[in-house]
C-alpha positions in Angstrom: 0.0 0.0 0.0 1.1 3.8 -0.5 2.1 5.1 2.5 1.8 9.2 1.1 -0.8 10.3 -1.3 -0.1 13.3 -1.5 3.2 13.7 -3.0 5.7 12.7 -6.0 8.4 9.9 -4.8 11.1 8.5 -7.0 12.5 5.4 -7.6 16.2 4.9 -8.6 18.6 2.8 -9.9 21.0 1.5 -12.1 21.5 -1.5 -14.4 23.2 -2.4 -17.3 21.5 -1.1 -20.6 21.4 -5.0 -22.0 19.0 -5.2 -19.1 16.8 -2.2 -19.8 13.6 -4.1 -21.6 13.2 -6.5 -19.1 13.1 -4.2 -16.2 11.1 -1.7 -17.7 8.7 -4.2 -17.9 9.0 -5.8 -14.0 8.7 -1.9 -13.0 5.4 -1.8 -14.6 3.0 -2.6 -11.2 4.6 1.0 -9.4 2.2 2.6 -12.1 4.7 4.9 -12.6 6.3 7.1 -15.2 9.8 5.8 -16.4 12.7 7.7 -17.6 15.7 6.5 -18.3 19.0 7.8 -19.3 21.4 7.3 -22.0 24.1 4.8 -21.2 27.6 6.1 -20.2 30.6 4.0 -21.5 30.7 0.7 -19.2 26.7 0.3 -20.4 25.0 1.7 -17.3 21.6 3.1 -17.5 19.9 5.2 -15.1 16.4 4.7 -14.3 14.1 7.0 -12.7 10.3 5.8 -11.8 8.1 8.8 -10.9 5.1 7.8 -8.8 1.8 8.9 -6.9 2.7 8.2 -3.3 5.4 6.2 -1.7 5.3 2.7 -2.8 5.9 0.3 0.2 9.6 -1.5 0.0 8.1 -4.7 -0.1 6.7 -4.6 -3.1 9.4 -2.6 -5.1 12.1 -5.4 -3.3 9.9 -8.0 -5.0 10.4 -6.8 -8.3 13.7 -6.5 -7.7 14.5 -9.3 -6.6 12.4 -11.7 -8.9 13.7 -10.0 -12.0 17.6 -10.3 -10.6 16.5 -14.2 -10.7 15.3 -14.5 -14.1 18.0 -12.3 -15.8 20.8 -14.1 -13.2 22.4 -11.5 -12.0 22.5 -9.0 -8.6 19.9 -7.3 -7.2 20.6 -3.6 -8.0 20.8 -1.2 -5.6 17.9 1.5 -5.1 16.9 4.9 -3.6 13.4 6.2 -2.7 13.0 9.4 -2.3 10.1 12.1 -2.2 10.5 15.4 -4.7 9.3 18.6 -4.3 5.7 19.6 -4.6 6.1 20.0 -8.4 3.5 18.9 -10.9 5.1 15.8 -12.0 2.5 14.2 -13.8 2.1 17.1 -16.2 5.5 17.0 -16.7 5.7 13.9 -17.7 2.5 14.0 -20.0 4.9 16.1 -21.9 6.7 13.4 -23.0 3.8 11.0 -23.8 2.9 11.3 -27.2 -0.9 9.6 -28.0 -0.1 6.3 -29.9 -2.4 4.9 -32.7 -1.7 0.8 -32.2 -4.2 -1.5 -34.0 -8.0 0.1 -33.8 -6.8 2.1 -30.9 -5.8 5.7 -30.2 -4.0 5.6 -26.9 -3.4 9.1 -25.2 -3.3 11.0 -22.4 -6.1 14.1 -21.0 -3.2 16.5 -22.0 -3.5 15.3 -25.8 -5.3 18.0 -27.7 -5.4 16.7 -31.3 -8.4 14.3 -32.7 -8.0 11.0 -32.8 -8.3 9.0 -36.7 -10.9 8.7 -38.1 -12.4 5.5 -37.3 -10.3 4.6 -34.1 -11.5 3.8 -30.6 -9.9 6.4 -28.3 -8.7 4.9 -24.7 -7.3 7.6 -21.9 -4.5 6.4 -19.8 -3.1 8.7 -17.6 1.3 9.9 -17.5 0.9 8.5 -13.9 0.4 4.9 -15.3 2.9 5.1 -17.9 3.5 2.0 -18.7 0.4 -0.2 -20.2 -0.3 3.0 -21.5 0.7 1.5 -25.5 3.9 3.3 -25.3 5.5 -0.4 -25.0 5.8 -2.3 -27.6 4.4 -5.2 -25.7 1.5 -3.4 -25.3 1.0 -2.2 -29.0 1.6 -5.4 -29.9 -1.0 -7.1 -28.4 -3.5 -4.4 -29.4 -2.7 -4.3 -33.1 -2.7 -8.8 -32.7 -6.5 -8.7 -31.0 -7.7 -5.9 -34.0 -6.8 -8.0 -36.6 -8.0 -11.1 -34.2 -11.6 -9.3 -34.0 -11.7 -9.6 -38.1 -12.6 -13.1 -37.9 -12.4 -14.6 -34.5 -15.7 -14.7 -32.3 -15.1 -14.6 -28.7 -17.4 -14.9 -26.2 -15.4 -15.3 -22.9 -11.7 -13.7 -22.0 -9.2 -14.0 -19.9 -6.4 -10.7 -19.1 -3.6 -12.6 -17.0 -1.3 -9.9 -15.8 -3.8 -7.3 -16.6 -1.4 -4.7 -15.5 -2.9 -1.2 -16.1 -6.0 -2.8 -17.9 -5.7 -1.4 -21.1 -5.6 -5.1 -23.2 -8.7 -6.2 -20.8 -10.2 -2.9 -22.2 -9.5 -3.5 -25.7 -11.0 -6.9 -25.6 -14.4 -5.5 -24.3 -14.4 -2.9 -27.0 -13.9 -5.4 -30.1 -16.1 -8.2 -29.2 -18.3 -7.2 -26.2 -17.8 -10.1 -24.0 -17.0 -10.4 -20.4 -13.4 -10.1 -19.7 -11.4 -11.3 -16.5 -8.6 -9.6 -15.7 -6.0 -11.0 -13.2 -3.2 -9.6 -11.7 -0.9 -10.5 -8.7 -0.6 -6.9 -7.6 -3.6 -5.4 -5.7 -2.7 -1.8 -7.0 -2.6 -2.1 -10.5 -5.6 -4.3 -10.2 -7.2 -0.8 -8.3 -5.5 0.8 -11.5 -7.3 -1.3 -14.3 -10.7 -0.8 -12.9 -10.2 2.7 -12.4 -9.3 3.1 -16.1 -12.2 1.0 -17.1 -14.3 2.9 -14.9 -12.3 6.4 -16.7 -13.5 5.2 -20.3 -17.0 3.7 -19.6 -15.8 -0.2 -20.0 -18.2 -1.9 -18.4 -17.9 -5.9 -17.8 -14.7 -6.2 -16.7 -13.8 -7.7 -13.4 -10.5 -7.4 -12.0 -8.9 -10.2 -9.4 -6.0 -10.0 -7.0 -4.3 -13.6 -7.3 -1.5 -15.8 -7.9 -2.2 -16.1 -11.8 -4.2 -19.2 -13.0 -4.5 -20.3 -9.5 -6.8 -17.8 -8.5 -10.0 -19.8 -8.1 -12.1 -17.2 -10.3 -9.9 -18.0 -13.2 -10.9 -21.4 -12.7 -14.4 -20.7 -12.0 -15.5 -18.1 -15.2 -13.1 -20.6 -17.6 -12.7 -22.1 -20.3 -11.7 -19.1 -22.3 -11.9 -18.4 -26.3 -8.9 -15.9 -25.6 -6.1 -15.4 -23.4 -3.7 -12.6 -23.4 -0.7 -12.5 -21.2 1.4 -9.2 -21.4 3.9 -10.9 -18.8 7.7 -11.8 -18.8 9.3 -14.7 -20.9 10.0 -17.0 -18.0 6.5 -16.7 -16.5 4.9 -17.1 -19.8 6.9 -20.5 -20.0 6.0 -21.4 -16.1 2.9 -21.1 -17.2 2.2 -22.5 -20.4 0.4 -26.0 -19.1 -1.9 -24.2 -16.7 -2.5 -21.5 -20.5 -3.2 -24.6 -22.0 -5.7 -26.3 -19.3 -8.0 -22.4 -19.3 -8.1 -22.2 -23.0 -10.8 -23.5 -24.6 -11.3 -25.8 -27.7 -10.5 -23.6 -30.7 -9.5 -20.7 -28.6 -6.9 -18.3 -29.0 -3.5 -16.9 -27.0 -1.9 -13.7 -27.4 1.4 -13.4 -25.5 4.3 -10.7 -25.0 6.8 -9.5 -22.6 9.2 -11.8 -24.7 12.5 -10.7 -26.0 12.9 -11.8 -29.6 15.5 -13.6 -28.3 13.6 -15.5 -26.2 10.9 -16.1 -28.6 12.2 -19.6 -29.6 11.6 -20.6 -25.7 8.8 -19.0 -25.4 7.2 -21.5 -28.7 9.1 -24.5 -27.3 7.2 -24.1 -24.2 3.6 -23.7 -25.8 4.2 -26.4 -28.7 5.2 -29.0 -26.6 1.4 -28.8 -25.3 0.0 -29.3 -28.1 -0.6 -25.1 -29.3 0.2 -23.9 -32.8 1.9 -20.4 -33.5 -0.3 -18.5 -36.3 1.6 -14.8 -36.0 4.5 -13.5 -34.7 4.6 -9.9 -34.1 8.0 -8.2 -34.3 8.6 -4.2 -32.6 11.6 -3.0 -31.5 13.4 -5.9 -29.7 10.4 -7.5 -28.6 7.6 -10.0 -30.0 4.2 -10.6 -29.6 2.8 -14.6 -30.3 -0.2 -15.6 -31.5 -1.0 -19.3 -30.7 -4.5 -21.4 -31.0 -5.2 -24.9 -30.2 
């Protein structure tokens, strides 16, 4: 829980700029904004999470900690401090350009200009940077389930790692259908719901649970679509329990994989019996799509 609502704390560290993409993406529960720096000549990158209130230590040691696992290396060092009574989130809005990323135009309340003709607008506030679309885990997944909406019928969904809530969202706007979305941190499930609640997305419940073990995943499956914005070892970890909730004919859609880690990520999901039918290449990461 936030111990301060009422001010603008930072988090701080530094890691090595090979490690960047991965951490970016562990940091994404402090619903905060990100900014990193430009890496000086031994590869060290700076990175600065601006948030809403303190987060506790627990929960930022967490992250920490279970990312230095997967990547295999030391947890880094960190300082949390509290800034000056500045408006930080406008600030940072400054930075956030709306992004257009399948039928979706993702932006911000600061965004002035009208969104394309034909899109579906979704606000995400600066202060939840990241599921905001400005990842390209996050586009990718939205411009997979648009084309997905072409021809797939879906009638009952399932958001694992719903993060911010903007993937659960998108599924309720293209086919209408009740969507469950589960996360393992209480705040950003708070977070998704709020945003839901921010662009009148109704049907959407949000659970607090370990994954595919929370019984309501259980209970509201099987599902015609899974999506799992989550990291490449997870995602693996995970795969047979994906496979048990996904109903006959049904459909995955899976980032927060490296393209170097793709091949894993496959290996895992194949060896149960799934089929890849896209792969989904931005920047250094990929986006799978896999049906049984």
């Amino acid at each position: 829980m936030r111990e301060d609502n009422s001010a603008v704390w930072v988090v701080a560290l530094d890691i090595q700029e090979v490690n960047l993409p991965i951490y970016e993406l562990a940091l994404e529960p402090l619903d905060g904004a990100i900014v990193t720096t430009n890496p000086n000549e031994a590869g060290i990158v700076s990175v600065k999470v601006y948030v809403d209130g303190k987060p506790s230590d627990e929960q930022v040691n967490n992250i920490l900690t279970s990312t230095a696992e997967i990547i295999g290396g030391d947890v880094p060092e960190i300082t949390i401090e509290q800034l000056p009574d500045v408006d930080w989130v406008t600030e940072s809005q400054k930075a956030l350009p709306p992004i257009v990323a399948g039928k979706f135009f993702v932006h911000g309340s600061h965004v002035t200009e009208q969104p394309p003709e034909g899109s579906v607008p979704l606000l995400i506030e600066a202060n939840v940077a990241f599921g905001t679309g400005q990842h390209d885990t996050t586009k990718g997944c939205l411009i997979a389930l648009t084309d997905l909406a072409e021809n797939k019928k879906v009638a009952n969904a399932l958001d694992m790692g719903c993060g911010s809530g903007i993937l659960s969202m998108g599924i309720k706007i293209l086919w209408d259908c009740p969507v469950l979305g589960v996360d393992i941190d209480a705040d950003s499930v708070r977070v998704a719901l709020e945003n839901a609640d921010l662009n009148n997305v109704s049907d959407i419940t949000g659970v607090c649970g370990d994954g595919y073990n929370a019984p309501e995943v259980t209970a509201r499956g099987p599902y015609d679509l899974i999506a799992a914005n989550i990291l490449a070892e997870p995602l693996c970890q995970m795969a047979p329990l994906l496979e048990k909730n996904l109903a006959e004919g049904g459909v995955a859609v899976l980032s927060g994989l490296l393209i170097t880690q793709q091949d894993k990520v496959v290996k895992a999901h194949e060896a149960l019996g799934l089929k890849v039918i896209r792969e989904l290449h931005l920047g250094e990461w990929a986006t799978l799509v896999l049906s049984r």
